[in-house]
N, C-alpha and C positions, 0 to 999 in steps of 0.2 A: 504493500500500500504506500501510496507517496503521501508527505508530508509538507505541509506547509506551517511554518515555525515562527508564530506570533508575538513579536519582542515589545512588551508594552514598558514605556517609560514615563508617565504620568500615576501619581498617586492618587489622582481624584475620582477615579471607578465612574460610577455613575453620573459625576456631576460632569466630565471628561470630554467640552466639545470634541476633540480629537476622537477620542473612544467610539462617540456618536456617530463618526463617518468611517469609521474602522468595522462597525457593529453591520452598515449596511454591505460596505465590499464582501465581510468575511457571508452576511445572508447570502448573498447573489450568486460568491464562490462556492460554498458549499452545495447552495440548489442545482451547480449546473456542471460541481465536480463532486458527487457524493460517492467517489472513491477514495479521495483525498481524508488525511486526515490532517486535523486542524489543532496543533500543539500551542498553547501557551507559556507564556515565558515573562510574569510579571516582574520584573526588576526593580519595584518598589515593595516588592515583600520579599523579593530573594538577596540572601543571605552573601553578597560576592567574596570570594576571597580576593585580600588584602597583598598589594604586591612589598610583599617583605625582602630582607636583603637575598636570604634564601632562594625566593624564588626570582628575584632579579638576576643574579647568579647564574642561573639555572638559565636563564633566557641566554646568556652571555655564554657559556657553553654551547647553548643548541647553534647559538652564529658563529658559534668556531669549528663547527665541526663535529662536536662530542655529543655522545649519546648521555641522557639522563640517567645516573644510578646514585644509589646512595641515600644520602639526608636531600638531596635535589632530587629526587625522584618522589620519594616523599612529599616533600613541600607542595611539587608542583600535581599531588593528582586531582583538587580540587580544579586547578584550569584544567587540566586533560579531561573531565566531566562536562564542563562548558563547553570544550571546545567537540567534543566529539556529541554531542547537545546541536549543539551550532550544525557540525558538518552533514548531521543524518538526515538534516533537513533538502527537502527540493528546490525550496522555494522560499521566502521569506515576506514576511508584512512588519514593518514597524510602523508604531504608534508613539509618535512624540512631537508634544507642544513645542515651539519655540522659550528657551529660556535665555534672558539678557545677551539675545540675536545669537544663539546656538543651542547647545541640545543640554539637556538635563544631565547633571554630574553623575546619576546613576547608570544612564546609557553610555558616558566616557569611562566609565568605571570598568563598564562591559566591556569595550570596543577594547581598552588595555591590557582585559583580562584573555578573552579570544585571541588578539590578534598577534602571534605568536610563531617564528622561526619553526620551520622542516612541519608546520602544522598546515595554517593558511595562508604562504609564502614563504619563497625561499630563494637565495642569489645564485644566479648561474657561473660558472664558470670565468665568464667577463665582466661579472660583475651589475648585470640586466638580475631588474628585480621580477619574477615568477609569481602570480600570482595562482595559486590552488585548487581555490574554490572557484571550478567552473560550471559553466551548464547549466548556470541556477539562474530566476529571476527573481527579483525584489520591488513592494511597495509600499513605497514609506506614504503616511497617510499624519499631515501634519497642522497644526493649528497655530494662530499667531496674533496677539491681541491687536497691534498695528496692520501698516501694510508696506510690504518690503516688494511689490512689483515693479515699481518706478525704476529707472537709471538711477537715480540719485539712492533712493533707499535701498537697491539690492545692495551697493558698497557695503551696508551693515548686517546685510545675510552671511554671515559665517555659519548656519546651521547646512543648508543643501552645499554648498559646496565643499563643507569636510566630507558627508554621510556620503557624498557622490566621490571623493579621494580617498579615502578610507578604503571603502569598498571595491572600489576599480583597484585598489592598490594591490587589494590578497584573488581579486577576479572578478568579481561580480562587477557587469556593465550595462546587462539590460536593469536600469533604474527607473521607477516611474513615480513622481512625485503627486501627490492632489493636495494643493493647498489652502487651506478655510481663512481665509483674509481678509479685514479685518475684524477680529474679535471684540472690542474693547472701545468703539467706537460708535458705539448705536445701540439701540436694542434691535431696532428695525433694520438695519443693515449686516449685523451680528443673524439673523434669521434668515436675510436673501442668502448670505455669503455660504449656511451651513447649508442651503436646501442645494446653491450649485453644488457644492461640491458631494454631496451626496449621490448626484447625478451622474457627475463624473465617476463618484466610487464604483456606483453598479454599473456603469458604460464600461468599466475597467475590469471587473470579474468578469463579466463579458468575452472579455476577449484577453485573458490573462491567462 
């Protein structure tokens, strides 16, 4: 059965504009991939492990070369959990708000935890960086209390264009963003904004 690997980074659950257009994608995909199974992955009640010297270490080994044994093999099986978490997956949906024009410290938490030497990249011989994680597609499904579409205000998006480097870095490049904008600026325009992009979610399962 394939998987599709749900990485939510908002703590607000129900209250969660984002969540509310993530809720409709995940309906649509499901009605029209009920092979698929549909894992979550809440990062505001999961417990990350911590990058201690130990496992930094351990990271500095795997980019020299060396296989993990020992007290680093130890340290690091809580990310070997994540990260083979992460890999079993097909396909991916994140769900995260814009926080002070980037992503939430819990999702960087993630990303630092995963993204990881001889796992989801690795250097070639010349020194070209390899990315692992292929064949998979991703949908980040994101909300933002202003609005950052303009020339002048994408310059303070720094959230889509790490999650798009990040991700292209270890393989993933089909990315497809739906963005709820703006939140924070209306009650009546906070309504148009979530019903487009709701639109978009399920035009998106659709053809996802």
């Amino acid at each position: 059965m394939k998987k599709i690997l749900h990485i939510v980074a908002t703590p607000r659950a129900a209250g969660s504009r984002t969540l509310q257009v993530s809720a409709a994608f995940l309906a649509e995909f499901t009605k029209r991939h009920p092979g698929w199974d549909v894992e979550e992955l809440d990062l505001s009640k999961e417990k990350l492990p911590g990058l201690t010297v130990k496992r930094v270490d351990g990271k500095y080994a795997l980019l020299g070369g060396k296989e993990l044994s020992g007290e680093f093999k130890a340290a690091w099986e809580e990310i070997i959990q994540h990260i083979n978490k992460f890999l079993s997956a097909d396909a991916y949906l994140i769900s995260t708000p814009m926080w002070n024009f980037s992503i939430p410290y819990m999702l960087k938490q993630y990303l630092d935890v995963i993204v990881q030497p001889k796992y989801l990249f690795q250097y070639t011989k010349t020194g070209a960086v390899e990315g692992l994680v292929i064949n998979r597609k991703m949908v980040v499904i994101t909300s933002r209390g202003g609005d950052y579409s303009s020339p002048e205000a994408r310059k303070l998006d720094h959230q889509e264009p790490y999650l798009r480097t990040i991700f292209g870095f270890v393989g993933i490049k089909d990315i497809q963003f739906i963005i709820a904008q703006p939140m924070d600026m209306g009650e009546q325009l906070q309504k148009e904004k979530i019903l487009e992009a709701l639109v978009k979610a399920k035009e998106l399962a659709k053809q996802f």
